[in-house]
Structure formats: structure tokens, C-alpha cells
N, C-alpha and C positions, 0 to 999 in steps of 0.2 A: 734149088727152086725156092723162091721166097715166100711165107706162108701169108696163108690168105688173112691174117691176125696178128701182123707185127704188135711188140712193144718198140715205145719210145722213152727213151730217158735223158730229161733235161736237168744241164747245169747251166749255174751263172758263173763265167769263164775266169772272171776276175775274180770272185770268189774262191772259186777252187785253188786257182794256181796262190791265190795267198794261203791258205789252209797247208798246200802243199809246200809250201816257202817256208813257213814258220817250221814245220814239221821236219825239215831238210836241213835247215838252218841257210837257206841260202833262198837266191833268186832263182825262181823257178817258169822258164819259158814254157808255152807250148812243147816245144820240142824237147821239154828235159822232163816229160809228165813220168813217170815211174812205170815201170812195167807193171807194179805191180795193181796200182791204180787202173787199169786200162785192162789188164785179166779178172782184178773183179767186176768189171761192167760186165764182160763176154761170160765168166762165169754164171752170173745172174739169169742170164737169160735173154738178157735187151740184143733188138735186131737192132735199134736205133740210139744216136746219141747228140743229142740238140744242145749246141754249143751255144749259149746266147751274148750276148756283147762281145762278138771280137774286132769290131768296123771298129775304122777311128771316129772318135769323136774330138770337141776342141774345145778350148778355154773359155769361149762365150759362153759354152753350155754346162761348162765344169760350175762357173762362176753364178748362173742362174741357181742351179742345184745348190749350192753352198747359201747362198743369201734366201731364199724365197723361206719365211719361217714357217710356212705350215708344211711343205714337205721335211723342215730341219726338226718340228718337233716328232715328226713321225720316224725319221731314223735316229733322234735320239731314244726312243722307246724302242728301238731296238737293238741299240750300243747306249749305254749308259754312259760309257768310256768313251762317246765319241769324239775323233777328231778330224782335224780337215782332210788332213790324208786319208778318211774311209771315204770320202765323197769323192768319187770321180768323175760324177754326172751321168747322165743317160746313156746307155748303152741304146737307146733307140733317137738320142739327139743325132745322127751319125753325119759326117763331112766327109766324107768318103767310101767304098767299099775297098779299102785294102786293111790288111792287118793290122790292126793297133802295133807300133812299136815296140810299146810295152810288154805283150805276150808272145813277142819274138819275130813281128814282121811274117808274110806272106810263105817263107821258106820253113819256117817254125811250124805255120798250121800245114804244110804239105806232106813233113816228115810225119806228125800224129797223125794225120787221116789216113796213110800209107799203116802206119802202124796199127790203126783201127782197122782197115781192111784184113790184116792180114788174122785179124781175130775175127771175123766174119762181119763186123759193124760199122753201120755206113753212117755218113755224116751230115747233119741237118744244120745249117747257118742261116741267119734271121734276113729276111728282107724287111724294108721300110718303105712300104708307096705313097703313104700319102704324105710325107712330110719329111725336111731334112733341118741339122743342126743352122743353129744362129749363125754360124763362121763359114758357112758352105761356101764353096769358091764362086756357085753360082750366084750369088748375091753380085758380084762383079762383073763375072763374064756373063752368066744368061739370064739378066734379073726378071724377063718376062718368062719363065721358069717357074715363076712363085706368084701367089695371087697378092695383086698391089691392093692396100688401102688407099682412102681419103682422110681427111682432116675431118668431116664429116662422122666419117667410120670412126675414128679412133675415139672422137666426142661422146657413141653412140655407147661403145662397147670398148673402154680402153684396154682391158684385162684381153683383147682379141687379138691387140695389132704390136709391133712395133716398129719403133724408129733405127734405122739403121744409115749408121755412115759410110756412103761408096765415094768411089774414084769421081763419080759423076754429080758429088753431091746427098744430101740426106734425102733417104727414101722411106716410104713408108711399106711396110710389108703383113702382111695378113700370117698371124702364128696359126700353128697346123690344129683340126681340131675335130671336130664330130657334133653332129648337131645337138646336141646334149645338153653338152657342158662344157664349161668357160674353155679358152685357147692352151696349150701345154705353151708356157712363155719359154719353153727351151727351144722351141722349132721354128719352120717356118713353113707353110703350106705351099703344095705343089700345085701347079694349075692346069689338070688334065683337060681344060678346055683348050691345049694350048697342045699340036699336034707335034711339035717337036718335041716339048717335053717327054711325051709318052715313048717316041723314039729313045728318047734319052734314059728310059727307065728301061727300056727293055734291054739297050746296051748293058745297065749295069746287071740286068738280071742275067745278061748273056757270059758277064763276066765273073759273077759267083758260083754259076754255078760248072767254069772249069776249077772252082776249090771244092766242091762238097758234092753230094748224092742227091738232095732236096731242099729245101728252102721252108721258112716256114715264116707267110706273109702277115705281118703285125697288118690288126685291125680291115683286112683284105675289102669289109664293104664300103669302108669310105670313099672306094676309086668306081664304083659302079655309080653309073650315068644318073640315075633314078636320084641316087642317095646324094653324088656330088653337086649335082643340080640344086638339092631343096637346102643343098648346106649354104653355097657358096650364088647361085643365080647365074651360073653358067652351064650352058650346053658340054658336053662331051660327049664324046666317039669311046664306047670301049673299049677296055684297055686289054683284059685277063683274057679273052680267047684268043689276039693277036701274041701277048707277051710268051703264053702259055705255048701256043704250037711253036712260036720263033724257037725258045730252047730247046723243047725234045725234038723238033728239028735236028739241030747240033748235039744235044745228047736224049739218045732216046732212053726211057724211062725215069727222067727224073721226078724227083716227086714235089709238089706241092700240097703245103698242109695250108688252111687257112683258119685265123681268127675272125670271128663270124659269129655277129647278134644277132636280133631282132627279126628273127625268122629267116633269114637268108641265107639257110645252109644250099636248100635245094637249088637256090640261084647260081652260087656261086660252082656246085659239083657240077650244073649244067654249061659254064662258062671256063671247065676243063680241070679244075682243084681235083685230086685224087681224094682229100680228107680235107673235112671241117669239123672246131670247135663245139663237140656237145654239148653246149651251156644249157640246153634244155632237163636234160636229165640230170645234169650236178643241182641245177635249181631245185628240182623235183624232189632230190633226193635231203635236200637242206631243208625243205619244208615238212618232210617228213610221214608225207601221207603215201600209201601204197598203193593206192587207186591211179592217179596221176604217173607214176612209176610206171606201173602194169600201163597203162596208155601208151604212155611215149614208146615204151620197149612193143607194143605193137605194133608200130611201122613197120613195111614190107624190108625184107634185106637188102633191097636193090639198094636202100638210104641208108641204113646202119650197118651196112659194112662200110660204109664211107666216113662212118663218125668218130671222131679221137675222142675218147672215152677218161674221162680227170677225175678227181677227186681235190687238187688242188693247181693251181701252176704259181708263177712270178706274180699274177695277178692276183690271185683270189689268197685270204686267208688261210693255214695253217689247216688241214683237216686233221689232226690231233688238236688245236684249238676249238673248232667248228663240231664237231662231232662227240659225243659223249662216248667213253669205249666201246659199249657193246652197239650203241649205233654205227661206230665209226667200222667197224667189223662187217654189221652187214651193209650200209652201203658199200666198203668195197671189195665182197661179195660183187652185189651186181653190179657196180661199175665195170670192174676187170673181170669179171667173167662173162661179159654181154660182148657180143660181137662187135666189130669195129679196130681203131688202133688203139692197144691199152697206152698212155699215155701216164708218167711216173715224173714225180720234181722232185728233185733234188734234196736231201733231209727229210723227205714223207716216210722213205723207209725206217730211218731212225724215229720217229714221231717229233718231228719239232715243233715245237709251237711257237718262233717269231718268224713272221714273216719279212723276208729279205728284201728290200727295195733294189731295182737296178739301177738303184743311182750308188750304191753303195760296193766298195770292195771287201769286205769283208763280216762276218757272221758271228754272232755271238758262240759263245762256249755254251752248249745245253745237253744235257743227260739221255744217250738212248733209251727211252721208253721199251724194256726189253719185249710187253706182251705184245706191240705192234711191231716192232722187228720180227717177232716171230711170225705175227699175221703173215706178212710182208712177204717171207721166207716162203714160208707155207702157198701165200698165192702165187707169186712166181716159178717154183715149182710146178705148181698147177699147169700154170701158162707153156711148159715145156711139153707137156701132153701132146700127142695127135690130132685129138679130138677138138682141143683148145684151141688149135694154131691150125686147123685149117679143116676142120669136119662140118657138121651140116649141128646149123642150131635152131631150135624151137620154141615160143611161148607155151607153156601147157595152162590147162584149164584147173581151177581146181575148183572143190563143190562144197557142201558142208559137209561136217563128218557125222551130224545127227541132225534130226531133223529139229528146226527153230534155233539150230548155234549160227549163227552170223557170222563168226570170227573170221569164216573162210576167207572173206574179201580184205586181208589186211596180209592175204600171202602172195608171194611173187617167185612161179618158180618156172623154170626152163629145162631142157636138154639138149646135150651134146652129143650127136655119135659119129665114130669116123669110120671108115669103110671096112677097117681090119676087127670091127664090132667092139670097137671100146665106147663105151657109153657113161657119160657122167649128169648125174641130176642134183639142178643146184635149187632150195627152198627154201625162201627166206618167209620170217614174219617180218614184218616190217612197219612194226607199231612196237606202242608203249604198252601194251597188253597182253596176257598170254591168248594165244590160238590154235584151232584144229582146222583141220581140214582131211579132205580126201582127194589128192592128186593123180590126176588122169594121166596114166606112162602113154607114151606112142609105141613102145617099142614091147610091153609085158601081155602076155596073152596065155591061155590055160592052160595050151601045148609042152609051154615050161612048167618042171616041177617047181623048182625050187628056183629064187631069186636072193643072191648072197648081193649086201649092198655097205660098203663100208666107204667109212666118214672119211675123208679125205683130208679135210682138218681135226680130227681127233683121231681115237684110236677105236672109237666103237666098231662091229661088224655086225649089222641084224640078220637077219634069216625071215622071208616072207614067202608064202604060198604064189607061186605063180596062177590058180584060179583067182583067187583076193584080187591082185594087183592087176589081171583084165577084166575082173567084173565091178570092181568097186573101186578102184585104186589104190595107192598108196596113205594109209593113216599116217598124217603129222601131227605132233602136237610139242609147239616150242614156245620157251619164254616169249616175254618183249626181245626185240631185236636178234632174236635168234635164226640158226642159219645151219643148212646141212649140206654138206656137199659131196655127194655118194657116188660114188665108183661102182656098176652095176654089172653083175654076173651072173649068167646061168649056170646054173650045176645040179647033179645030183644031190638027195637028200645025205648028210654026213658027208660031204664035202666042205662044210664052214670055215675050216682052219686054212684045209690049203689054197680054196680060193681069197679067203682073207689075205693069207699071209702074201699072197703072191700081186693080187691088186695093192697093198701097201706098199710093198717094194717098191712096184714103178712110182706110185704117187710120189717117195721118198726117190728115186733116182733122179 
């Protein structure tokens, strides 16, 4: 049965298998990934494993990537040693949905995903709707496929469009984009007012996913009607309820994840997405205030079980860059331990701090950061729990712990219990300040003697009065960015050690 709390863990494909080449001393396909590579995913804990760039891509867009200097000075700050062979271009330029060549053609990724099966872990490859590479065959065969410019248009807004040479003459083609911000000059926009096209997307979508378990749709609002209307000034018919039932049609359960701004989670989960992009609370948690935290995280479950839960991805910077230690600890605390799909990139375990572009094949040399490995360790772990992966979770209340301290409101804490009565209470402060408070249990009442509660990231065990803890609640009092994550048990009074010893274990199993 699949837990109501997957994890997801992403790699950039070309990255890896070069890591894996150098290490091997040879060329390293999909199909030749190491056992032993693929038992420490399953070992980890990940239900999920998101393959990113394995579509082809082509020369127009290799060739954009190399030349355009502002994305060259950003991947040289992160290869100092760059050369042109790191640049392979976008893995989301794509010209087709079959396997890149490179990483061993279509039969390559069939043997790893059979292999990933057979370790319990299912496979996530990228879809791309709003836009395709410069060299796309449809430029040729279906050019009313892409949305055309004017001579007009390109006057208006050059950095939007370009010129492209076909069988039929020079045409002018609108690059793929988001109302934002300037066009990405590796693409070319798709033109959902345009009803064959969306036929044409759902074929490919029908076609991916006989390789993989789920999909995970880059930038998925650009194709809603609302959104592509105010970009481009054409009408469209939606796309994502039609594209959606068409596959689990043919495979039922697949899954789709979507990336998703600007408030449009709830659109898109009602338009059939199983999970969307929490960019609200990685925001939240970047700025730093715990008010705002505690907000978001009080939306009903029906929505945050639906949310993929980050602290970094391909997109966003380095959260061992971004985060100071001990904040990086508690946001994620509550990131990965709040309900939804916990969501994990590649290098976060080890703490890296350059950020990988997907235009690039390979990754600097940098030093595991050993205390965040351990975090890492430590939370995943967690994640294997009952309670973690599929119990019943709650916001709690907390109060001041004397009268006139304030501090209370800078804490953020929750519970987990699963039905076989494992209960874990996780407390974060989450400021630059020390705080108390007094934490309201749902589950402590006076019936119980005694309440054994030990740390799950450390090794402490406290001992609390079960009267205290239903009538007053829980005393906290933790640094700045400090964080407890307790394993809670009833027992008799002098029971300490062997309820200890025994809630450790599994935390550690």
C-alpha cells in the first residue's frame, strides 16, 4: 500500500551518470547505473525517484546555451574549470520525448526503471507543455503548432521572438515564456489555442508515461486558459483535465506533480494534479518569520496533503547556501516533517552549496558538510516511521509560558499519531531569539501518570507529569532556531530508561 506521505528524490540525469563515468572510469549509460547507486536510494527511504533531463534535446539549443553570456557567466561560477563539453543545454529545450542517445536510448531507461521497481521505487520523468526546443521537427511539419510572431512583434519585443529557417521559407516564431519575464531564447511556445496541438501534447503525455510511474509538469500554469490568454491573447480550451483522465485512462494511478506559482495550487489539484509545488512555504520559511509559517501550515488537510514540500530544487538556490545552520535545521524540521510529498534534490543531503544549472552536465567537486548529512540522516529516518508516512497530523496551539513573555508566538509546533499509538511532537522556535512557551498536547490528559518524551534528533529523554501536560501543557524553552522532536510515551513512574531505550531504537531503525 503506498503511504499517504511519500518522499521524492531528484536527480539531474546527466549529472549523475557523469559522476558515475568519472568514478568507473568509463561511460556510464542508464542501464549500467551501479547497484549499488540505486540500493542507496531504496535504502534511504525515497518511495520516489525524478529523473530530470533524459528527453532529447538538439544543437540549436545546445548552441543557444553556450553562446547567450549571461547564463555562461552563471555556469562559470559554478565550474571555474568550465568547458564547452559541460554545456549540453536545457534539458527542458526538449525535440522529442524519447531517450537522449547519450544516456543509452529508450531500452537503457526501461532496464533502470525495472531495476528501480524491483527496489520498491517508482519513476518520475519531466514533462514540458508549454514550450519545445529551437530544432523541433514541428517547426517543419506543424508550424501552426507554435505561436507565430510579426515583424511588428519582434520590433516590439526582440528578446521574445525568433527568426527561424523552414522548407517553406523564413518564419517568425514566438520563444516559450511566462508573462513575467523576457522569452527563454532556447524554446519555442506552443499554441494551446490551437486544438490539434493539445491533441498532440496529450499523445506525448500518453507516450511517457508507458516509461515512468508519474510525470512532473514544468511550470504546469502557463497552459491554463486564464493564464495563457493574458500571456499570448488567445482563447484556449483546457488542457489538464482532458490530458489528465486521457492517461489514467490507459494507466490508472499515474501520478502528476505540478510546478505552480502565483497562487494556483488549488486550480490546478482541482483540474486533476495529485501534488503541487509548495512555493508558499519555502517563501515563508526564507523570510524567516514564524507567524506566516504557522499560517500557511494552517490550511485544512484536504490542500496539504496535496503539496510537495522543498527546501531547494534545480530552481531555487542551495539551502545550505540560503539558510544559516541552525536555521537550515529548523526549517527543515518543518518542511519534511509537515504533511504532503517530502520532496529532496540532489546534493541537499550532502549540504552543497553551488547551485547546478540544467544546462550543465556536470557538478563541481564540494566537501560533505558532515552536521547536515547527519540532519539529513536523522530526518529521513524519521520519515520511515508510521506515524510519518501515513498517520493523522495536527497544528497545536501554544500559549505563553508566564504571563507578559510573548515569545510564545515565534513557536511552530505539530503532532503526529498513528493508530498503533505512536505519537511524535515536533517544536520548533523559529526566530532569531530564545523562547518559551507552553504547548497544548491533543493526546496528554491526567489519566496518565507519567509522560516519557525523548528527542528524536538527540539523545535527551525527559520525564513530565501527565496532570502538568493536560492542564497546562507542555514547558518549552529553546534557543534561536531551535527544534525538538519527541517521541512520546506513556508509562509508569520509573519506567524512564526502558521506555527510552526502546522509543530510540525504532527512531534509530
Amino acid at each position: 500500500m503506498p503511504p499517504r506521505y511519500p518522499t521524492l528524490y531528484q536527480i539531474n540525469t546527466r549529472v549523475w551518470l557523469t559522476e558515475l563515468s568519472r568514478a568507473l572510469g568509463r561511460r556510464v549509460t542508464l542501464a549500467e547505473v551501479p547497484d549499488g547507486a540505486l540500493d542507496a536510494l531504496a535504502t534511504r527511504g525515497f518511495d520516489w525517484v525524478w529523473l530530470l533531463s533524459v528527453w532529447q534535446t538538439g544543437a540549436a539549443g545546445r548552441a543557444v546555451s553556450r553562446a547567450n553570456p549571461e547564463w555562461r557567466r552563471g555556469f562559470e561560477q559554478t565550474l571555474p574549470d568550465l568547458t564547452e563539453d559541460d554545456i549540453a543545454g536545457s534539458g527542458f529545450a526538449i525535440t522529442g520525448y524519447s531517450v537522449h542517445p547519450d544516456l543509452g536510448g529508450e531500452a537503457a531507461l526501461a532496464q533502470l526503471r525495472e531495476r528501480l521497481r524491483q527496489r520498491g521505487l517508482r519513476l518520475m520523468l519531466d514533462f514540458v507543455p508549454n514550450h519545445v526546443g529551437l530544432d523541433h521537427p514541428w517547426i517543419e511539419s506543424h508550424p501552426d503548432y507554435l505561436v507565430a510572431g510579426t515583424e511588428l512583434d519582434l520590433a516590439k519585443a526582440p528578446q521574445n521572438y525568433f527568426q527561424a529557417s523552414t522548407a517553406q521559407g523564413p518564419r517568425l516564431f514566438a520563444h516559450g515564456r511566462d508573462p513575467y519575464f523576457p522569452g527563454w531564447s532556447d524554446t519555442l511556445q506552443l499554441d494551446y489555442g490551437n486544438p490539434a496541438l493539445q491533441e498532440a501534447m496529450i499523445g506525448a503525455l500518453l507516450r511517457i508515461a508507458g516509461q515512468c510511474d508519474g510525470v512532473r509538469c514544468d511550470m504546469a500554469m502557463l497552459v491554463l486558459p486564464e493564464v495563457f490568454e493574458r500571456t499570448w491573447g488567445i482563447a484556449a480550451q483546457p488542457f489538464w483535465p482532458r490530458a489528465i483522465a486521457s492517461v489514467r485512462e490507459r494507466v490508472p494511478g499515474f501520478l502528476f506533480l505540478a510546478e505552480v506559482y502565483w497562487g494556483l495550487e488549488r486550480t490546478l489539484h482541482q483540474q486533476g494534479f495529485d501534488y503541487c509545488y509548495d512555493k508558499g512555504l519555502y517563501d515563508r520559511l526564507r523570510d524567516g518569520q514564524a507567524g506566516p509559517v504557522r499560517e500557511h501550515l494552517g490550511a485544512g488537510l484536504d490542500y496539504q496533503d496535496r503539496l510537495a514540500r522543498f527546501l531547494e530544487n534545480h530552481d531555487e538556490p542551495r539551502a545550505a547556501a540560503t539558510f544559516d545552520p541552525a536555521r537550515h535545521r529548523a526549517a527543515a524540521v518543518l518542511t519534511f516533517l509537515s504533511p504532503g510529498l517530502r520532496f529532496f534534490h540532489q546534493g541537499q543531503l550532502e549540504g552543497r552549496r553551488k547551485h547546478i544549472s540544467p544546462h550543465l552536465v556536470r557538478a563541481p567537486s564540494e566537501p560533505v558538510d558532515s552536521a547536515i548529512a547527519d540532519l539529513y540522516s536523522r530526518l529521513l529516518a524519521l520519515l520511515r516511521r508510521p506515524a510519518l508516512r501515513r498517520g493523522d497530523w495536527r497544528l497545536l496551539d501554544c500559549h505563553p509560558a508566564w504571563e507578559s513573555n510573548g515569545t510564545h508566538v515565534a513557536f511552530i509546533a505539530f503532532a503526529w499519531e498513528a493508530p498503533a499509538a505512536e505519537r511524535v511532537l515536533v517544536v520548533v522556535n523559529y526566530s532569531d531569539h530564545q523562547s518559551q512557551a507552553r504547548v497544548e498536547l491533543p493526546f496528554a490528559t491526567s489519566d496518565t501518570e507519567r509522560w516519557w518524551l525523548a528527542d528524536l534528533l538527540g539523545e535527551a529523554v525527559y520525564d513530565r507529569a501527565g496532570a502538568e501536560l493536560a492542564t497546562q501543557g507542555l514547558f518549552v524553552d529553546l534557543p534561536a532556531w531551535g527544534c525538538h522532536v519527541f517521541a512520546l510515551e506513556p508509562g509508569p513512574e520509573g519506567a524512564a530508561p526502558v521506555a527510552a531505550s526502546r522509543t530510540l531504537a525504532r527512531a534509530e531503525s
